[in-house]
C-alpha positions in Angstrom: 35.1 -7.4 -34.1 36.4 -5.0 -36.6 40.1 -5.0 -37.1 40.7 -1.4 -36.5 39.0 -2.5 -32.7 41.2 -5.4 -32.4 44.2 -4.1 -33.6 43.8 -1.3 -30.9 43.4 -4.0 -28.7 46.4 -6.2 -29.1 48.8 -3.6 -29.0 51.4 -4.0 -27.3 52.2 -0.7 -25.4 48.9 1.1 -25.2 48.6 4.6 -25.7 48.7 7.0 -22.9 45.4 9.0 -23.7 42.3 7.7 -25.8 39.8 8.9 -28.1 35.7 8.1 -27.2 35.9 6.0 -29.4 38.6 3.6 -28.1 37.4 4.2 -24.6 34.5 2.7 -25.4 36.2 -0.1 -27.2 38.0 -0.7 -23.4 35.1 -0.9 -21.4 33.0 -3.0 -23.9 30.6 -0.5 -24.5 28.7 1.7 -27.5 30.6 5.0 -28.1 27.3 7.1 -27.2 27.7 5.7 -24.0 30.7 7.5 -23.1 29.1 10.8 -22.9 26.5 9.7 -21.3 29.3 8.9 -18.7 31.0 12.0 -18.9 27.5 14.3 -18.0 26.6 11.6 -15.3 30.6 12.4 -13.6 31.4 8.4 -13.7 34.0 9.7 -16.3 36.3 12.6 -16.2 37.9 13.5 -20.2 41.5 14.7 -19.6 42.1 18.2 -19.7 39.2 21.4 -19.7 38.2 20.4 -23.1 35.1 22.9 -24.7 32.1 21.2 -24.9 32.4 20.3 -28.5 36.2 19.7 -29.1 37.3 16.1 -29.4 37.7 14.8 -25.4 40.3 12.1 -24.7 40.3 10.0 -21.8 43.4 8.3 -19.7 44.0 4.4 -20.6 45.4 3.8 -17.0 42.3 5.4 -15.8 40.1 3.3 -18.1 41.8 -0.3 -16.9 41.0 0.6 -13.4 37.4 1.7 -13.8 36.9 -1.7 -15.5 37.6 -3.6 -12.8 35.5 -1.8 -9.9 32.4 -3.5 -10.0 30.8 -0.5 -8.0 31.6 2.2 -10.7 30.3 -0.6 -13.6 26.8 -1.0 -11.6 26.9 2.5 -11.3 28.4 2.9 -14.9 25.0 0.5 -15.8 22.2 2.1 -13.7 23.0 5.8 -15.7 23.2 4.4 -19.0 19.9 2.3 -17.7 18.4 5.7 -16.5 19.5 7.7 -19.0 17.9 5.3 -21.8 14.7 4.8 -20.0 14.1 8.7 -20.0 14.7 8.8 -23.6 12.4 6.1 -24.4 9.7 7.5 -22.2 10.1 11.0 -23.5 9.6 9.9 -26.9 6.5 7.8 -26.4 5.2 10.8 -24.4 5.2 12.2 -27.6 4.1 9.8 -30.3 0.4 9.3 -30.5 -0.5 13.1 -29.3 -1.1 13.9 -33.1 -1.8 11.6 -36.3 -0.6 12.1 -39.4 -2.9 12.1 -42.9 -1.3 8.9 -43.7 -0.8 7.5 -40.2 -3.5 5.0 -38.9 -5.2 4.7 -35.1 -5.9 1.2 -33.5 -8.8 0.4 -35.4 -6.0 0.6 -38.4 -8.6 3.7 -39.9 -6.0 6.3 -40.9 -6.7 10.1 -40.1 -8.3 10.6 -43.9 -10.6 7.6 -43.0 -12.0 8.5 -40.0 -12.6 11.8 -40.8 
């Protein structure tokens, strides 16, 4: 754990609202997995923030979604989903075209079999 992560998290009095960053240090999770949250509505940032000014969530709010165990499955099927499409959308398009240096399964590159 990096001390600026456990420093947040032995404070004494937490603070009232959090960065992504600390939100994600709260739920034990990556940081790119809070906006995956956010555009799935399993977390609301405080405010009507723009979509690229600096969001920041509640702490209280943040404790108690850590303890539900339905809004963590849910929390871990979207991050699950939203992961899988990724994944699939990028092998979907590796393979459709080979580079002059990249080689097929026979381990030929393009140049050779041409």
């Amino acid at each position: 754990m990096d001390q600026e992560r456990e420093k947040f998290l032995n404070l004494r009095e937490k603070p009232a609202r959090v960065t992504v960053e600390e939100a994600a240090w709260i739920l034990r999770c990556a940081a790119h997995d809070i906006p995956i949250l956010v555009s799935n509505g399993l977390l609301k940032p405080l405010g009507h923030p723009a979509d690229n000014a600096t969001k920041f969530f509640a702490y209280d709010t943040l404790q108690e979604l850590k303890h539900d165990i339905k809004w963590l499955a849910r929390f871990t099927d979207a991050v699950s989903e939203h992961w899988k499409f990724k994944n699939a959308r990028k092998s979907e398009n590796t393979g459709r075209f080979s580079t002059p240096g990249e080689s097929d399964r026979s381990g030929k590159s393009a140049m050779q079999r041409a």
